[in-house]
C-alpha positions in Angstrom: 28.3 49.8 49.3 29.9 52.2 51.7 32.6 51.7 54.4 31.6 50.6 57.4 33.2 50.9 61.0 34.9 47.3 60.4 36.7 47.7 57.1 39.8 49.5 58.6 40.5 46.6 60.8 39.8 44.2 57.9 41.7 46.5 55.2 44.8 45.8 57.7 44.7 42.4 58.1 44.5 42.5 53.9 47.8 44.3 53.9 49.5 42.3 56.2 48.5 39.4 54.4 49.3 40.7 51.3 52.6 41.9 51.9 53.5 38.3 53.6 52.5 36.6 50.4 54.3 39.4 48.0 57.7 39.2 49.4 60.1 36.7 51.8 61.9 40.1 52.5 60.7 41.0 56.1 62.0 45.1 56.1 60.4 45.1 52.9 56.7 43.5 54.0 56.8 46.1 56.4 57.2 48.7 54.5 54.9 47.6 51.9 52.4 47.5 55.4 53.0 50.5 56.2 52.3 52.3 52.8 49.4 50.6 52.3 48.1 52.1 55.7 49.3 55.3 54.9 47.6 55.3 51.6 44.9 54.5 53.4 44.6 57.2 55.9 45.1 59.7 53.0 41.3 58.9 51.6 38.4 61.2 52.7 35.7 59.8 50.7 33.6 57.0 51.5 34.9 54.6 48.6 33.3 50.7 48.4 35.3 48.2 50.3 36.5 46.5 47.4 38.4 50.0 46.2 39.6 50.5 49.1 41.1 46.8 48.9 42.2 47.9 45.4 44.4 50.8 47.2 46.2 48.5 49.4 46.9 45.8 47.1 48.5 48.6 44.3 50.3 49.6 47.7 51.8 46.5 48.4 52.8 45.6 44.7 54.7 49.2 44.1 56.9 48.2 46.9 57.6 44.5 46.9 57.5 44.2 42.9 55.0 41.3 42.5 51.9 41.9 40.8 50.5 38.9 40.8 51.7 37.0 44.4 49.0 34.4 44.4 49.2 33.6 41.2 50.7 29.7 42.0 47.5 30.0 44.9 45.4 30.5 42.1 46.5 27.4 39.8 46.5 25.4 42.8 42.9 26.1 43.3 41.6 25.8 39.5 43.8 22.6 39.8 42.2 21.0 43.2 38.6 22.0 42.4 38.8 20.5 39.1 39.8 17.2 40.6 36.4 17.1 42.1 34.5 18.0 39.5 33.0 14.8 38.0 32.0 13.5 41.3 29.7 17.4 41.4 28.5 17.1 38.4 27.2 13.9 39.1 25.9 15.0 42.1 24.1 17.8 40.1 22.8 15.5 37.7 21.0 13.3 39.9 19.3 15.6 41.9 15.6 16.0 41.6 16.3 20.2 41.0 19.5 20.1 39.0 19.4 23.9 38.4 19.3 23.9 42.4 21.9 22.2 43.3 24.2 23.9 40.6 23.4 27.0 42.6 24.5 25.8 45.8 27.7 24.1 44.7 28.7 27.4 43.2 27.9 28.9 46.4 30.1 26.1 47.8 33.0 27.2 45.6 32.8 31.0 47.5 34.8 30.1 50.4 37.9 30.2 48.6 38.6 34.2 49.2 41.9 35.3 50.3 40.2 38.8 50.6 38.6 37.1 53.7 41.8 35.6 54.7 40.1 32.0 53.6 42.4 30.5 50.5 41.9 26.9 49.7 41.7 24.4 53.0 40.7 21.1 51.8 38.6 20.1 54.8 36.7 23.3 54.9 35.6 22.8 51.2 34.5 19.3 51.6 32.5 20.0 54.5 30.8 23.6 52.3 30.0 20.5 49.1 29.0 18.4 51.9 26.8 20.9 53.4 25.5 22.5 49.7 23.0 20.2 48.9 21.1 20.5 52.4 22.2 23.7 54.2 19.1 26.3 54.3 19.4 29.3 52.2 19.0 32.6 54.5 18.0 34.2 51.5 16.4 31.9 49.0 15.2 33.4 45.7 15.7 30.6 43.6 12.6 30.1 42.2 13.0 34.0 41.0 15.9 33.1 39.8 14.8 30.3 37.7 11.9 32.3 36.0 14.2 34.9 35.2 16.2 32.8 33.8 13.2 31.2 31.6 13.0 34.5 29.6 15.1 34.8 26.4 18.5 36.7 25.9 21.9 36.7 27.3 23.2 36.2 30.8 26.0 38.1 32.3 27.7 35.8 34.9 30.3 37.9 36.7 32.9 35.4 38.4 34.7 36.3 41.4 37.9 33.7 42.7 40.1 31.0 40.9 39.1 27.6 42.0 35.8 28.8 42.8 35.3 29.4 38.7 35.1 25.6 38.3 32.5 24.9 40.6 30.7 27.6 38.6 31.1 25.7 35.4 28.4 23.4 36.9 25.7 26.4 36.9 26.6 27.4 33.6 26.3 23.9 32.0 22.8 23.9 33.3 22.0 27.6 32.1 23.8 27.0 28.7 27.1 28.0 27.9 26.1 29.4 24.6 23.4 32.2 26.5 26.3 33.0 29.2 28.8 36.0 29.0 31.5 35.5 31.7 33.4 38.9 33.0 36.7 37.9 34.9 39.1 40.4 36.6 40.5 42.7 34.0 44.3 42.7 35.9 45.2 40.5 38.8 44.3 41.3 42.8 44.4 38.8 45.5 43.1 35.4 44.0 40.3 36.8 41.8 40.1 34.9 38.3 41.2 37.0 35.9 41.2 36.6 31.5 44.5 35.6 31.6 43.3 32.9 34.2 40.2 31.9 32.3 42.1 31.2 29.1 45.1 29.6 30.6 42.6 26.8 32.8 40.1 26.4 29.4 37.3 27.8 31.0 37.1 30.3 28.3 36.5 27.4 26.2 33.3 26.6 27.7 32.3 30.1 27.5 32.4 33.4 26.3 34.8 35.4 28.8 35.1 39.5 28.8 37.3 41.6 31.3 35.5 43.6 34.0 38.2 46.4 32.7 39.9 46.5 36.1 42.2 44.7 38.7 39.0 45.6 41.1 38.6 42.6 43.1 34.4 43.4 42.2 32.6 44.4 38.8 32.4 48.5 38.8 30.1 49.4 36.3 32.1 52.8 36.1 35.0 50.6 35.1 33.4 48.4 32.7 34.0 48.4 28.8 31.2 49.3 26.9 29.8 45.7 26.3 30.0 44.5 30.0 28.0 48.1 30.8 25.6 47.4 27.9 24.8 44.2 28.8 24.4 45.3 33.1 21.2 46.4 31.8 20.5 44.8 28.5 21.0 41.5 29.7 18.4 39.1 30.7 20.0 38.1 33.7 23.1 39.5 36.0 24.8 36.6 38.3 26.8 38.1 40.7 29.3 35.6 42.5 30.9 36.4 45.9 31.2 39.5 48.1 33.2 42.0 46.2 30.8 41.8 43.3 27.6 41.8 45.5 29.5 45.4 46.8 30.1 46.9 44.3 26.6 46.1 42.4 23.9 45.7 44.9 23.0 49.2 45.0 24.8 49.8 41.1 22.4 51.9 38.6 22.1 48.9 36.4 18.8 47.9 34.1 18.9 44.6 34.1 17.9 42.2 37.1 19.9 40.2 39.1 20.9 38.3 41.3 23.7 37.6 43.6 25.1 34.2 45.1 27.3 34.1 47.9 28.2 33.0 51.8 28.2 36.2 54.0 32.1 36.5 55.0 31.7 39.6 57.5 29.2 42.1 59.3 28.6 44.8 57.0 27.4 42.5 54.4 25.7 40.7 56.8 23.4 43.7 57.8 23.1 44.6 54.6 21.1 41.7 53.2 19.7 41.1 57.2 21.2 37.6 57.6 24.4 36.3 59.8 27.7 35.9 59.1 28.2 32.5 57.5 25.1 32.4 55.8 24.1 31.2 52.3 22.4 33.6 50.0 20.7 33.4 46.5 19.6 37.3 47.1 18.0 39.3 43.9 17.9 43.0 43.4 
């Protein structure tokens, strides 16, 4: 997906944030601001969003020295969401289209994105569980979902944030764990789940988990090992969770069908797919 006219406003509101979170040193933050922007400015091509997000968090660790600055964020998350869990899957269970529901929930889970300036706020995330089960889907391809899942052979399921990785647990328990290949964030950016994150919480228990090859807060096929590459067209079905992964593989030159589950966070997207901001999408490709 290309730039559009919003991202610089959005790419420095990322920085800012970034560099608050990174350091309590305030002549530092700013300078960590400032060569994010600069870095920035310097590009001429039209790079996706999420690479251009890439450049500013890179920035912002050169200068403050932390790599990883959500990283407490991000057990926070894994830990609240788990807390819940039971009472979802319960939920799940007893619904007359479990599979359905699973895809909702995990839709649910998307609003924890610090890309988007949204980390964990308990209220907000009862109210998205509340509203999963009933809120309309703007884009609703379900049903195409389902049949495509019906065929044989693997499914690639490409997570996208910590917390949000637990709520996807429910899908993947209806799917099968032993038919799913997860890909988490090769390095750490912003609150993505990473490997490191999947092993340490035991989600790599339930499944198999491979590294998108990149801190790229988004699956970039360019970037992929070979197996994640192979399996972006080999596979019987891609899920795509969240915005940075719907970016950066909407319009990809992958084989293999898929689909992409998220809540619309900002414009571009929104025009994109030809829904409002806000909404709730089960969108195939």
């Amino acid at each position: 997906m290309r730039p559009a006219p919003e991202c610089p406003s959005c790419l420095a509101r990322l920085a800012a944030h970034c560099a608050l979170v990174a350091t309590d040193d305030g002549e530092r933050e700013a300078v960590a601001i400032e060569t994010a922007l600069r870095r920035l400015t310097a590009i001429e091509e039209p790079l996706p969003p999420p690479v251009l997000g890439r450049v500013v968090c890179r920035a912002v660790a050169e200068v403050t020295g932390n790599a990883d600055p959500y990283a407490a964020e991000k057990t926070r998350f894994t830990e609240s969401a788990r807390a819940v869990l039971p009472r979802l899957r319960e939920r799940v269970e007893a619904s007359d289209d479990p599979l359905a529901a699973a895809v909702r929930l995990a839709i649910a889970g998307n609003i924890i994105d610090f890309g988007q300036g949204s980390g964990w706020q308990d209220e907000a995330f009862r109210r998205a569980v509340d509203e999963a089960l009933a809120v309309p889907l703007a884009v609703d391809r379900v049903d195409a979902l389902r049949a495509a899942l019906a065929r044989p052979g693997p499914v690639l399921y490409v997570l996208d944030n910590a917390g949000e990785a637990e709520l996807d647990r429910l899908l993947i328990e209806r799917i099968g764990p032993e038919r799913v290949v997860a890909v988490a964030r090769g390095g750490p950016i912003l609150n993505d789940f990473t490997v490191e994150d999947a092993r340490a919480s035991g989600f790599a228990d339930l499944v198999r988990v491979l590294s998108s090859g990149s801190d790229l807060a988004g699956l970039s096929p360019a970037e992929a090992p070979p197996e994640v590459r192979r399996l972006l067209d080999e596979a019987a079905v891609v899920l795509s969770k969240g915005q940075g992964n719907f970016e950066m593989l909407h319009d990809a030159d992958i084989a293999a069908p898929a689909f992409f589950l998220l809540r619309v966070k900002c414009a571009p997207v929104a025009r994109v797919l030809g829904v409002g901001v806000g909404s709730w999408v089960v969108a195939e490709r």
